[in-house]
BADOBA-844195 format. One record per atom (N, C-alpha, C): residue number from 1; residue in three letters; atom name; x, y, z. Coordinates in steps of 0.05 Angstrom, whole numbers. Example, Ala and Ser with C-alpha at 12.3 -4.5 7.8 and 13.67 -1.06 7.14 Angstrom:
// BADOBA-844195
i:aa:at:u:v:w
1:ala:N:264:-114:156
1:ala:CA:246:-90:156
1:ala:C:264:-66:156
2:ser:N:257:-45:142
2:ser:CA:273:-21:143
2:ser:C:258:1:157
// end
This chain:
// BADOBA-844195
i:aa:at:u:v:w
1:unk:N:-81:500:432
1:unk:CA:-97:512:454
1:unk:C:-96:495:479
2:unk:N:-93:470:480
2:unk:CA:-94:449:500
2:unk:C:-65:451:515
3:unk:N:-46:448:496
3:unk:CA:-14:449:508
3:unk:C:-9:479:522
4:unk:N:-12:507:495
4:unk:CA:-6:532:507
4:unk:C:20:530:492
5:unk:N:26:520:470
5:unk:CA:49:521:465
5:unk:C:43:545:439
6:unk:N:70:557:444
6:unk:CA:71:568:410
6:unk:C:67:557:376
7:unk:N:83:539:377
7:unk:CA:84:515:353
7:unk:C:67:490:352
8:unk:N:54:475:346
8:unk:CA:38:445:344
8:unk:C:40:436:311
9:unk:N:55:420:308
9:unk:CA:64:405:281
9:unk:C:54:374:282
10:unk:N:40:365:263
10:unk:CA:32:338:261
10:unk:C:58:329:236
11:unk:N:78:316:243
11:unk:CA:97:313:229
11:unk:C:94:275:221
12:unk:N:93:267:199
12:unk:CA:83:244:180
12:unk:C:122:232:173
13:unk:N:128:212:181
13:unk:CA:147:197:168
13:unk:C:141:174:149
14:unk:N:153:178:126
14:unk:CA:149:165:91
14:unk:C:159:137:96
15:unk:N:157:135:76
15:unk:CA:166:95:75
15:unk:C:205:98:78
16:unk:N:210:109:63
16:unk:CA:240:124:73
16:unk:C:246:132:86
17:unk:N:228:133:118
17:unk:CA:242:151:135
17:unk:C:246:171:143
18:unk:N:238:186:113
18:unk:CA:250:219:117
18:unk:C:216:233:123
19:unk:N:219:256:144
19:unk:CA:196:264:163
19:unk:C:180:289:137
20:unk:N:157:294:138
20:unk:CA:141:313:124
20:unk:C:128:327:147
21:unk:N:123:356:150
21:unk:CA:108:367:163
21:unk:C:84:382:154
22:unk:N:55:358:162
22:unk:CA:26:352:135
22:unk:C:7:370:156
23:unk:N:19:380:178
23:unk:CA:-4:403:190
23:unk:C:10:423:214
24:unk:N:5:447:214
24:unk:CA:22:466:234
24:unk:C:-5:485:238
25:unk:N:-4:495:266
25:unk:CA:-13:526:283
25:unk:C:7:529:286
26:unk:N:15:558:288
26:unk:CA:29:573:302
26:unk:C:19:598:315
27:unk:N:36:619:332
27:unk:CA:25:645:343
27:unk:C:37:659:322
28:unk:N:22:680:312
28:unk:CA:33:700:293
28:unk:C:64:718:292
29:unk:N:77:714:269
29:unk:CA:105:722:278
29:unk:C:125:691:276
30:unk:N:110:668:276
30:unk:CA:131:649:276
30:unk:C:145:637:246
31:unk:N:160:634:243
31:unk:CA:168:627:207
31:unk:C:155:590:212
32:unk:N:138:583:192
32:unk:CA:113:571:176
32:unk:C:136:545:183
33:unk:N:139:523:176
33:unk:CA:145:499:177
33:unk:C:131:483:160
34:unk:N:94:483:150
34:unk:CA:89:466:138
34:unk:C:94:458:110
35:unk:N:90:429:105
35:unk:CA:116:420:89
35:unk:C:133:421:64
36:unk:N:147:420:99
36:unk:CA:169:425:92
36:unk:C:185:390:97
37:unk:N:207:383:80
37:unk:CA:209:359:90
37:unk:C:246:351:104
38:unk:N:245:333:118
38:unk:CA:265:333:131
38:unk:C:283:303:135
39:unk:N:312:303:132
39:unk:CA:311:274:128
39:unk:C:316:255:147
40:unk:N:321:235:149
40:unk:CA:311:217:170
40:unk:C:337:215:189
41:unk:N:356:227:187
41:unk:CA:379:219:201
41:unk:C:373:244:226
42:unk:N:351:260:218
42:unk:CA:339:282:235
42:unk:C:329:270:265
43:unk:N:315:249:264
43:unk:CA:298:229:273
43:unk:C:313:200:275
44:unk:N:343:202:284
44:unk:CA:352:176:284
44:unk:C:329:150:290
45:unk:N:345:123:288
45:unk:CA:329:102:305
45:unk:C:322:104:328
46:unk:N:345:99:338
46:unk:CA:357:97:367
46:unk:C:329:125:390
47:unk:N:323:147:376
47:unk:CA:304:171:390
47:unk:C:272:148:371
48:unk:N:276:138:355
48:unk:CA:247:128:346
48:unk:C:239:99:368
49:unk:N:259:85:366
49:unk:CA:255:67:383
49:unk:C:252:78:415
50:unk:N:261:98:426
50:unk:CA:250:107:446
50:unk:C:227:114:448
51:unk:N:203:131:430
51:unk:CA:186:143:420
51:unk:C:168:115:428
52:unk:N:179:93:419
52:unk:CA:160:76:419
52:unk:C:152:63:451
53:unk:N:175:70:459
53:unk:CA:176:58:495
53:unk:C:158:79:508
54:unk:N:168:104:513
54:unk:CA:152:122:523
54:unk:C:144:151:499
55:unk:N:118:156:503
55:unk:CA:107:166:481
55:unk:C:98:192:483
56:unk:N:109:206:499
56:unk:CA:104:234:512
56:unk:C:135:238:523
57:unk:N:149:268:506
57:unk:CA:172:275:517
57:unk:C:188:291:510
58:unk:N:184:309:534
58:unk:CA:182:335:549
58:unk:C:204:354:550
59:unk:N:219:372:540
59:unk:CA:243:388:559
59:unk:C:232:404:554
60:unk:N:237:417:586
60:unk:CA:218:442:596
60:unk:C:244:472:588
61:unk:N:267:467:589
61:unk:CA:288:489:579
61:unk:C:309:473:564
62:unk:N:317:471:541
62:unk:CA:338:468:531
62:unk:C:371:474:545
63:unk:N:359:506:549
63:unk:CA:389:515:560
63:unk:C:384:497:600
64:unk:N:375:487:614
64:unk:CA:377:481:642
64:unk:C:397:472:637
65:unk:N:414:465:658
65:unk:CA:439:449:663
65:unk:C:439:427:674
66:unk:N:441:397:649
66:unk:CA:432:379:658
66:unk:C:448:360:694
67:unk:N:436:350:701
67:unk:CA:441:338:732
67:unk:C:454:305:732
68:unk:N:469:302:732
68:unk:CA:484:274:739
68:unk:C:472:255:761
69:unk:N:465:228:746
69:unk:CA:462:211:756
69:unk:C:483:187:773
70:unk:N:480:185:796
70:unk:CA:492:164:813
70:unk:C:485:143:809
71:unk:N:486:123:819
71:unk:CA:481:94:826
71:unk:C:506:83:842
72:unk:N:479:63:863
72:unk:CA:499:49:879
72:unk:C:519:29:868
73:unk:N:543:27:870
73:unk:CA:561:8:855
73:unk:C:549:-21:856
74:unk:N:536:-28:874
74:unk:CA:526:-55:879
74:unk:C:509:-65:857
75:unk:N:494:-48:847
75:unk:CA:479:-56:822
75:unk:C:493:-65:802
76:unk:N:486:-93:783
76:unk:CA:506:-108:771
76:unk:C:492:-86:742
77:unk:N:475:-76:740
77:unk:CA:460:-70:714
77:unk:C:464:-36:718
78:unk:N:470:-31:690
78:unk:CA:463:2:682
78:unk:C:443:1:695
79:unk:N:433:31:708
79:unk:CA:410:47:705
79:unk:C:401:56:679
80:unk:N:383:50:667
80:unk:CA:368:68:643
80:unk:C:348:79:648
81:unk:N:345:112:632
81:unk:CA:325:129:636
81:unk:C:309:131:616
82:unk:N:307:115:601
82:unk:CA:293:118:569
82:unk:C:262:114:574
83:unk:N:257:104:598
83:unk:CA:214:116:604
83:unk:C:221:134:619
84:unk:N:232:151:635
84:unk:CA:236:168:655
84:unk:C:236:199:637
85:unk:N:210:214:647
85:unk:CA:203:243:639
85:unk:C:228:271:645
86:unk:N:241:263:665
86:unk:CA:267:276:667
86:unk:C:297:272:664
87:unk:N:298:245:641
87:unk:CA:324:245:626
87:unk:C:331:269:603
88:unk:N:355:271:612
88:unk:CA:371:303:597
88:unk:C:370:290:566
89:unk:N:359:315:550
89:unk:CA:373:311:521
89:unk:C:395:309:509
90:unk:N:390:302:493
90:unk:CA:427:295:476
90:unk:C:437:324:470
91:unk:N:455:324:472
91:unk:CA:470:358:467
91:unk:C:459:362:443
92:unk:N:464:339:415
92:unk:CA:461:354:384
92:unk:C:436:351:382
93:unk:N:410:350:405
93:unk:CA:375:352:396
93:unk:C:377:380:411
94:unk:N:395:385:429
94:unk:CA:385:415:444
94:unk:C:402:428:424
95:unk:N:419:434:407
95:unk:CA:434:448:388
95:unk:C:409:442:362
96:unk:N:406:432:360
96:unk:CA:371:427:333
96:unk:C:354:447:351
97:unk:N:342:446:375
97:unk:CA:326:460:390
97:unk:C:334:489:384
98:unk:N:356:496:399
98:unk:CA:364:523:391
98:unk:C:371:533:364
99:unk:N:376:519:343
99:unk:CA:372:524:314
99:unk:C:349:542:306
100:unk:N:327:521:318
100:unk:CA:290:532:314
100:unk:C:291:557:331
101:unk:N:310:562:346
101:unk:CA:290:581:369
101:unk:C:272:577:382
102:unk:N:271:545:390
102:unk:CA:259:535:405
102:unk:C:266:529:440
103:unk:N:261:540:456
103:unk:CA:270:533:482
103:unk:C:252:510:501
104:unk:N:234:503:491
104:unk:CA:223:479:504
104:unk:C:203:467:485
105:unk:N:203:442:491
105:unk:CA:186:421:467
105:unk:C:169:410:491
106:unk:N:145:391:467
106:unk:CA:131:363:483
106:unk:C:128:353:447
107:unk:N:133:335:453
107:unk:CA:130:308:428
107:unk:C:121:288:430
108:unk:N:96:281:423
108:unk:CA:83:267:435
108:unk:C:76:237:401
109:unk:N:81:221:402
109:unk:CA:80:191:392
109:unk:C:56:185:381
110:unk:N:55:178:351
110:unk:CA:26:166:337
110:unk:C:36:146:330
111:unk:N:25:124:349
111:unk:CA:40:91:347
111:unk:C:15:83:328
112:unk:N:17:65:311
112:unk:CA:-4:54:296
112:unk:C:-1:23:294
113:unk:N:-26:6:293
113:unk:CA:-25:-16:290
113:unk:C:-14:-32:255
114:unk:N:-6:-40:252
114:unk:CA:3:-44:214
114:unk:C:3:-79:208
115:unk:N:-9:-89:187
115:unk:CA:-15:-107:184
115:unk:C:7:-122:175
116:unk:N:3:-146:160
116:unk:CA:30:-167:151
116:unk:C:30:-148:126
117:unk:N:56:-151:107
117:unk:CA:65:-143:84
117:unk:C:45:-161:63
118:unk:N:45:-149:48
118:unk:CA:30:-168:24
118:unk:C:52:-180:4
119:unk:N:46:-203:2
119:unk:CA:64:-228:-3
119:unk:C:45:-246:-23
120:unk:N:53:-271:-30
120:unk:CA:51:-289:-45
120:unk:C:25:-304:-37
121:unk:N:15:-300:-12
121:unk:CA:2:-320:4
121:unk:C:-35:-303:-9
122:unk:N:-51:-326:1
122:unk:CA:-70:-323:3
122:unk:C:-91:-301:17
123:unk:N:-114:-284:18
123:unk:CA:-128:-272:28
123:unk:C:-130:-286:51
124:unk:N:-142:-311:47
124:unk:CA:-147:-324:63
124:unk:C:-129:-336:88
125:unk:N:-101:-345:80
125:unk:CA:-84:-349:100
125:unk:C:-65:-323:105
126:unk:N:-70:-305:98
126:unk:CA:-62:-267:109
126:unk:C:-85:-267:133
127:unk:N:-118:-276:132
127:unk:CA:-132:-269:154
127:unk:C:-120:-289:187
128:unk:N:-117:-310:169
128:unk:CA:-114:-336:193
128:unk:C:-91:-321:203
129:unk:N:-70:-314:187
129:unk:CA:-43:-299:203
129:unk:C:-43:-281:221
130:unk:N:-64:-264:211
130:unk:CA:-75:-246:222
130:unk:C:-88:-255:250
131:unk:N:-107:-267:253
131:unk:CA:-121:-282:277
131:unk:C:-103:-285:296
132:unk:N:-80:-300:286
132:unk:CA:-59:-316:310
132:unk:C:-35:-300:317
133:unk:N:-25:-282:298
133:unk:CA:-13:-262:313
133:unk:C:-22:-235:318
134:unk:N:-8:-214:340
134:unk:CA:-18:-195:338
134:unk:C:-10:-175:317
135:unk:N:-24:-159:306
135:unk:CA:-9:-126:306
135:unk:C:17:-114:301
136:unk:N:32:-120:284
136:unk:CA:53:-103:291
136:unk:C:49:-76:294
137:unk:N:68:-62:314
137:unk:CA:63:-33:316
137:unk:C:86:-10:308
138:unk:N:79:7:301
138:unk:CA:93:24:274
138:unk:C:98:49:284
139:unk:N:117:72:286
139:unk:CA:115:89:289
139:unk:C:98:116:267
140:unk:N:82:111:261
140:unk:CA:64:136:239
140:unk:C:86:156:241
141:unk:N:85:172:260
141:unk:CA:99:205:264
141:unk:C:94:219:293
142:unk:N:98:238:284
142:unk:CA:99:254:321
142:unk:C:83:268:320
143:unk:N:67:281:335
143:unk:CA:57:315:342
143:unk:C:75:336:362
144:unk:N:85:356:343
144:unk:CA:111:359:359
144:unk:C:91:393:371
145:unk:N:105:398:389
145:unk:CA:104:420:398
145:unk:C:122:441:412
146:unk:N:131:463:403
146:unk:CA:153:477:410
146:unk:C:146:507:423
147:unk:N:158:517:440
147:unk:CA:160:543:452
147:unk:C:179:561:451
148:unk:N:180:585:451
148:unk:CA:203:602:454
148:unk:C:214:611:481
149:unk:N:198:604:497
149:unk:CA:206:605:527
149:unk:C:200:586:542
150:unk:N:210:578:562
150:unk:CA:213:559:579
150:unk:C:179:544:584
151:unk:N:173:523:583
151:unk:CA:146:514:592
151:unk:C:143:481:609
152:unk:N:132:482:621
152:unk:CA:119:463:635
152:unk:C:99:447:633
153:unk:N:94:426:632
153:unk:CA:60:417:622
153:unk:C:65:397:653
154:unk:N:38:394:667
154:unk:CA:41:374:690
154:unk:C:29:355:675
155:unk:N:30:328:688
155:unk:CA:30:297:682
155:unk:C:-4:291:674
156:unk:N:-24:305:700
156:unk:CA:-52:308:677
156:unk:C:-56:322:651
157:unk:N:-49:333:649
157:unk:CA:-47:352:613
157:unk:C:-29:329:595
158:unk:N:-11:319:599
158:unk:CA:5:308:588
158:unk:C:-3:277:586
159:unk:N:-11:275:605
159:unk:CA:-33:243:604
159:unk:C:-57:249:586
160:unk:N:-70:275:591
160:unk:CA:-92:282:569
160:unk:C:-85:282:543
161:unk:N:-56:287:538
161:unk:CA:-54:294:502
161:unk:C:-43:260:504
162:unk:N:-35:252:514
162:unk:CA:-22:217:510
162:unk:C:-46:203:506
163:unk:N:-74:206:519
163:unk:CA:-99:193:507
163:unk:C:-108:204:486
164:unk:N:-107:228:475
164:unk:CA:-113:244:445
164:unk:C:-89:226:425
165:unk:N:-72:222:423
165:unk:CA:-61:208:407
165:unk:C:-60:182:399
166:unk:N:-70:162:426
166:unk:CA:-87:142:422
166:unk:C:-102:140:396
167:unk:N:-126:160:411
167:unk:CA:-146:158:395
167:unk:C:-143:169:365
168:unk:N:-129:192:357
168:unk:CA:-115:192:338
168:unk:C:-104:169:327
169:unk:N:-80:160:341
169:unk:CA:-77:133:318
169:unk:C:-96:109:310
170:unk:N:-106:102:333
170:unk:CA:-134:90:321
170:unk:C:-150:98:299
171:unk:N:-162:116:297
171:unk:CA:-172:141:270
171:unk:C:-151:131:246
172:unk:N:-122:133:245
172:unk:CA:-104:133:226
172:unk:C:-105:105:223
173:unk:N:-96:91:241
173:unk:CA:-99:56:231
173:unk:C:-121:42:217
174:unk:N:-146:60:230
174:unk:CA:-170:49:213
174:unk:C:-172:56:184
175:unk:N:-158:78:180
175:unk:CA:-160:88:142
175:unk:C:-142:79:133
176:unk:N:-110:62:148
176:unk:CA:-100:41:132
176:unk:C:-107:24:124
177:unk:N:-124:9:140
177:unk:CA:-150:-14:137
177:unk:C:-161:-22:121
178:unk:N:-176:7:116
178:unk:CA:-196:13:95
178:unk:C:-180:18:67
179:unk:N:-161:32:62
179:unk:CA:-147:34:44
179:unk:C:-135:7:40
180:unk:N:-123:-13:47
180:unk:CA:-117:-32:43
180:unk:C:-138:-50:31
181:unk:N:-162:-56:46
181:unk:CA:-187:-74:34
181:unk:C:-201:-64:13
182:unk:N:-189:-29:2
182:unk:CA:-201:-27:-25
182:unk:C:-184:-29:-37
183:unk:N:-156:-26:-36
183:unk:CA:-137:-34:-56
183:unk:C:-134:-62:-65
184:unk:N:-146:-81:-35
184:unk:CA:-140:-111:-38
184:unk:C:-163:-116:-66
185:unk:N:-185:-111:-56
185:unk:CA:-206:-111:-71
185:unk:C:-209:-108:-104
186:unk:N:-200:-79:-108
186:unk:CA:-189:-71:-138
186:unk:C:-173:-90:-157
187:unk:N:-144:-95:-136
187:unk:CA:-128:-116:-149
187:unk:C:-142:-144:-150
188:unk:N:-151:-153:-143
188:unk:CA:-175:-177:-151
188:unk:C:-185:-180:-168
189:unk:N:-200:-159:-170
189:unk:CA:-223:-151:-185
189:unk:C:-202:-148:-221
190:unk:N:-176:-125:-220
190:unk:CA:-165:-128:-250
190:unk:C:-150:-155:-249
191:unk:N:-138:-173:-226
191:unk:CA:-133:-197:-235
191:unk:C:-152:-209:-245
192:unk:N:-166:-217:-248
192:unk:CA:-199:-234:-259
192:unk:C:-193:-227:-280
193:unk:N:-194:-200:-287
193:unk:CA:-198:-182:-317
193:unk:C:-176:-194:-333
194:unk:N:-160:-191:-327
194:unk:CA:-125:-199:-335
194:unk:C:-124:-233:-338
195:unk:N:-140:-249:-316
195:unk:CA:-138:-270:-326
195:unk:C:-153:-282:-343
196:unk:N:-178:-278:-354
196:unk:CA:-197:-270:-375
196:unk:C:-186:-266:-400
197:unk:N:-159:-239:-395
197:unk:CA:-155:-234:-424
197:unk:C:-134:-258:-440
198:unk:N:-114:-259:-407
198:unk:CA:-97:-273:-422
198:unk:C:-110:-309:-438
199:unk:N:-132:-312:-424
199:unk:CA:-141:-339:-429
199:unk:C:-147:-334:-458
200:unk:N:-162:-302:-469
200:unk:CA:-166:-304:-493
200:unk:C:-153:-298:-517
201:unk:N:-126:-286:-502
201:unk:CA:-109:-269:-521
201:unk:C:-84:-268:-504
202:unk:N:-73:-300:-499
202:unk:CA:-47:-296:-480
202:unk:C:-30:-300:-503
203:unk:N:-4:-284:-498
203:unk:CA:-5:-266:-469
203:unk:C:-1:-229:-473
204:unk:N:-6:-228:-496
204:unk:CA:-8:-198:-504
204:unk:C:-30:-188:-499
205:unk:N:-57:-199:-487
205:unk:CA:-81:-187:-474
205:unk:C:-70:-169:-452
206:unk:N:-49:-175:-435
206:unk:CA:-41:-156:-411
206:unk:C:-28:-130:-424
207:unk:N:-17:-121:-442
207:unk:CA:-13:-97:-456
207:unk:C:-32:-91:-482
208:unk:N:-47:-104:-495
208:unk:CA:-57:-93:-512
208:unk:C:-84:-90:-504
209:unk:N:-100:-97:-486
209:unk:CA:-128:-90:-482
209:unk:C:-133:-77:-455
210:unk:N:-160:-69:-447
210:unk:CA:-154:-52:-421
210:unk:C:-178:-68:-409
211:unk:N:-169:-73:-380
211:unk:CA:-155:-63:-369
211:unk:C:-122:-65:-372
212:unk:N:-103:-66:-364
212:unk:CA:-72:-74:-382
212:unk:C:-56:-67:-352
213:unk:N:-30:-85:-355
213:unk:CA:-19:-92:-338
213:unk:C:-15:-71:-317
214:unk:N:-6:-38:-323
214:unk:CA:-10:-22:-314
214:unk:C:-35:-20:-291
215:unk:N:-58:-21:-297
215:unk:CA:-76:-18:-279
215:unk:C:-71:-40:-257
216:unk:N:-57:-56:-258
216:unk:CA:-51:-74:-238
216:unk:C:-33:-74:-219
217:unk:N:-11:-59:-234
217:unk:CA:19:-51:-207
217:unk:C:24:-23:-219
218:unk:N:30:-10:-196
218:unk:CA:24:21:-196
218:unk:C:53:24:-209
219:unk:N:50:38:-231
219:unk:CA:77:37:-251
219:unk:C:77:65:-267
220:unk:N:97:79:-278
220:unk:CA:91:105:-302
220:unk:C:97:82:-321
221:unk:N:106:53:-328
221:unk:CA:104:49:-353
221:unk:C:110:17:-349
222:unk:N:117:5:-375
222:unk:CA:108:-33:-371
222:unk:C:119:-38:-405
223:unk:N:131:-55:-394
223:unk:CA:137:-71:-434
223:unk:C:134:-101:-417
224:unk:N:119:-109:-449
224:unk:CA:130:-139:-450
224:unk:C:147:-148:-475
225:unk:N:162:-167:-473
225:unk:CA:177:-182:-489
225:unk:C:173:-207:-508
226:unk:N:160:-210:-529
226:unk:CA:146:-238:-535
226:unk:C:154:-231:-558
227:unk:N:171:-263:-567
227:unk:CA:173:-267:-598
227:unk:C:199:-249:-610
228:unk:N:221:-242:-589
228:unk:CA:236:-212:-594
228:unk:C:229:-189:-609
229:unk:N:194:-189:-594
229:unk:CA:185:-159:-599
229:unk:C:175:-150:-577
230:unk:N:178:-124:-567
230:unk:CA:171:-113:-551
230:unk:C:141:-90:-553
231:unk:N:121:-95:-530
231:unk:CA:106:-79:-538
231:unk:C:105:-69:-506
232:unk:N:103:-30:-514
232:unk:CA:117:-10:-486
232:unk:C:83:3:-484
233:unk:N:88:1:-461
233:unk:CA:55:22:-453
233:unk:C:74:43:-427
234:unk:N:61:67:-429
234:unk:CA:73:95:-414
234:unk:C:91:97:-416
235:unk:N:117:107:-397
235:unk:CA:139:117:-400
235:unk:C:159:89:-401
236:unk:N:173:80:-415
236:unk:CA:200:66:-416
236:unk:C:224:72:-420
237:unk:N:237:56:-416
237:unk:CA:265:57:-429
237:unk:C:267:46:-467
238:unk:N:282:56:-477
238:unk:CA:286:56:-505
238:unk:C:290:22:-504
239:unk:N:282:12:-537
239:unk:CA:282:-22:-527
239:unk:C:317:-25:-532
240:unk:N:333:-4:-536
240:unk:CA:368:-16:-539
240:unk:C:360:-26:-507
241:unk:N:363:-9:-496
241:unk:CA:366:5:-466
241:unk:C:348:-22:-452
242:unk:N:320:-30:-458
242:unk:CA:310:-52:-449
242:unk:C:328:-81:-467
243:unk:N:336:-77:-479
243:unk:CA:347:-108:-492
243:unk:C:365:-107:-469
244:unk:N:378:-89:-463
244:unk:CA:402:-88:-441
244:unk:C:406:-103:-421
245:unk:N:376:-95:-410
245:unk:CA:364:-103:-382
245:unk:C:356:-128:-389
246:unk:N:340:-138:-408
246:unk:CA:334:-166:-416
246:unk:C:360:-191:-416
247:unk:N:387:-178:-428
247:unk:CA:412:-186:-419
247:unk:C:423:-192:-397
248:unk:N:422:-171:-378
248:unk:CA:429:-169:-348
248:unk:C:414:-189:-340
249:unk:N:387:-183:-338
249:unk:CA:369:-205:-335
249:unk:C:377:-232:-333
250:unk:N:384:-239:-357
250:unk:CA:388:-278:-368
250:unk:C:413:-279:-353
251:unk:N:436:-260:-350
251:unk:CA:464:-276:-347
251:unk:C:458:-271:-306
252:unk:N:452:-262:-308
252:unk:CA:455:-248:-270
252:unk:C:431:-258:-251
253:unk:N:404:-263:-264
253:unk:CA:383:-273:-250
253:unk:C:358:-289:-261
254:unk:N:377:-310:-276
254:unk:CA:359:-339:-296
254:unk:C:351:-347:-276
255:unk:N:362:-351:-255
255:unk:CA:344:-370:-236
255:unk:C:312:-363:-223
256:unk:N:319:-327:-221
256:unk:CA:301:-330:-210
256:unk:C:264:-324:-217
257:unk:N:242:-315:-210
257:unk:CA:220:-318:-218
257:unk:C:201:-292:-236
258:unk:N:223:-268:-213
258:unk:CA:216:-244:-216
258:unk:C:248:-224:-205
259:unk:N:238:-194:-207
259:unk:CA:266:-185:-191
259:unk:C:251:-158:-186
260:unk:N:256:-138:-166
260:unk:CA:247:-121:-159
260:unk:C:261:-99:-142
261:unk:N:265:-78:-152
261:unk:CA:298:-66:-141
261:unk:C:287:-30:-147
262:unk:N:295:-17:-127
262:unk:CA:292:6:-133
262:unk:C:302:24:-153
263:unk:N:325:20:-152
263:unk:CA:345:27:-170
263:unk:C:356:15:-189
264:unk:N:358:11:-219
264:unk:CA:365:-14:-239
264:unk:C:398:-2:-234
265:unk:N:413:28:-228
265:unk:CA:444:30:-231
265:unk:C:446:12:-208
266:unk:N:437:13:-181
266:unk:CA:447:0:-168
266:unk:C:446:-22:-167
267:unk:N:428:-38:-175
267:unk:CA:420:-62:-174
267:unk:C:437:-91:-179
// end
C-alpha cells in the first residue's frame, strides 16, 4: 500500500545462501511466489555486497534504454556507480525481470547486526569481545517489490521505506539476541546436567541417562564408542558403517581433538 506496487515479497536468505520467500501481497491475478525457494547464484555476491553499500534499488522500466557514461580522461580512477540510484542493470537481472513479468522493481535491504560465532571461549570473554568490537553486519534478506508496468517511487517514499527497514532489522536482530541468550542459557544449563552425570557414571552417563548427549548438540542421532562397544541413540549409521568412520578417524585425523564436516562422502 505504501510503494503502490503490484508484488511486496519479504524474501529470507539461509545459512547456504539460497533465498526463501517467508511473506508475499499481491493484486489479484498475480501467480503466488510464497515459498518458494531459490538458489543463491540467483542473488550473486557481487549484487549482495552492493545491497550492503546502498540499500534501496530502484529500476523504474526494465525495457528503458540504458545511457552511457563519460568521464574526463584526466581522472586517474574508474568512475563507480554502485551508491548511485540511476546505474543501469545488468542485462541477465533485466532478462530475470522479464522472466517474472515484471517491468519495474524497488528492493529494498534488511541489514542486521550479528554477533561473534560461538567458539571455544568463554561467556564471559564473548561479552568483553563483544564490548571492544563492533557488530558485524549481515545481510538478513530483501523486501522485494515488483510491477507490471513502469513505476516510479520519488526519494521521500523511498527514504520512508529505507527507515521502515531499519526498524525492521532492528526488530529481527533483537529476536537473534534473544534466541541466542536462550539457547546460550539451555546449553549451560544440560552442560551442568552432563557434567553431573558423567562425574557419576562417566562416561556412558552422556548416552544412557537423560538428559543425553543429544539434548546438547542439535543432532537426529549420537553413538559413543567405549570398550569396542558402541551404544547408538536416534538415527545412525550401522556400527560396520561406524567402525568405518572410527577407522578413517585414527589413520586421517589422530591428531586432532574433534572433526566436524558436513558431508562424511566428502570429507
Amino acid at each position: 500500500e505504501l510503494t503502490g506496487y503490484d508484488r511486496s515479497m519479504a524474501y529470507k536468505f539461509h545459512d547456504d545462501d539460497h533465498g526463501e520467500v517467508i511473506s508475499e501481497i499481491t493484486k489479484p491475478g498475480l501467480e503466488p511466489y510464497l515459498g518458494l525457494h531459490y538458489p543463491a547464484t540467483d542473488i550473486p555476491q557481487a549484487a549482495r555486497f552492493l545491497f550492503m553499500k546502498n540499500k534501496v534499488r530502484m529500476i523504474c522500466d526494465c525495457h528503458a534504454r540504458p545511457v552511457k557514461v563519460y568521464q574526463d580522461e584526466k581522472l586517474g580512477l574508474d568512475l563507480t556507480l554502485c551508491g548511485s540510484t540511476l546505474r543501469a542493470p545488468h542485462s541477465c537481472h533485466l532478462k530475470y525481470m522479464e522472466n517474472m513479468g515484471s517491468i519495474s522493481s524497488l528492493v529494498m535491504a534488511v541489514v542486521i547486526n550479528e554477533g561473534e560465532d560461538e567458539d571455544d571461549n568463554s561467556m564471559v570473554e564473548q561479552q568483553q569481545q563483544q564490548q571492544q568490537q563492533p557488530k558485524r553486519k549481515r545481510l538478513w534478506g530483501l523486501v522485494v517489490c515488483h510491477n507490471t508496468t513502469p513505476r516510479f517511487v520519488p526519494f521521500p517514499l523511498r527514504y520512508a521505506c529505507e527507515f521502515l527497514m531499519q526498524v525492521f532489522a532492528i526488530h529481527v536482530s533483537k529476536e537473534f539476541e534473544l534466541e541466542n541468550q536462550i539457547r546460550e542459557k539451555n546449553i549451560l544449563r544440560t552442560q551442568t546436567l552432563l557434567c553431573d552425570m558423567l562425574m557419576r557414571n562417566a562416561p556412558l552417563g552422556i548416552v544412557t541417562q537423560s538428559p543425553n548427549i543429544m539434548d546438547l548438540v542439535k543432532c537426529d542421532g549420537a553413538a559413543l564408542l567405549y570398550n569396542n562397544k558402541f551404544w547408538r541413540l536416534g538415527l545412525t549409521p550401522t556400527e560396520a558403517q561406524m567402525r568405518d568412520i572410527v577407522l578413517w578417524l585414527t589413520e586421517c585425523h589422530m591428531d586432532s581433538t574433534g572433526l566436524s564436516t558436513d558431508s562424511l562422502y566428502d570429507a
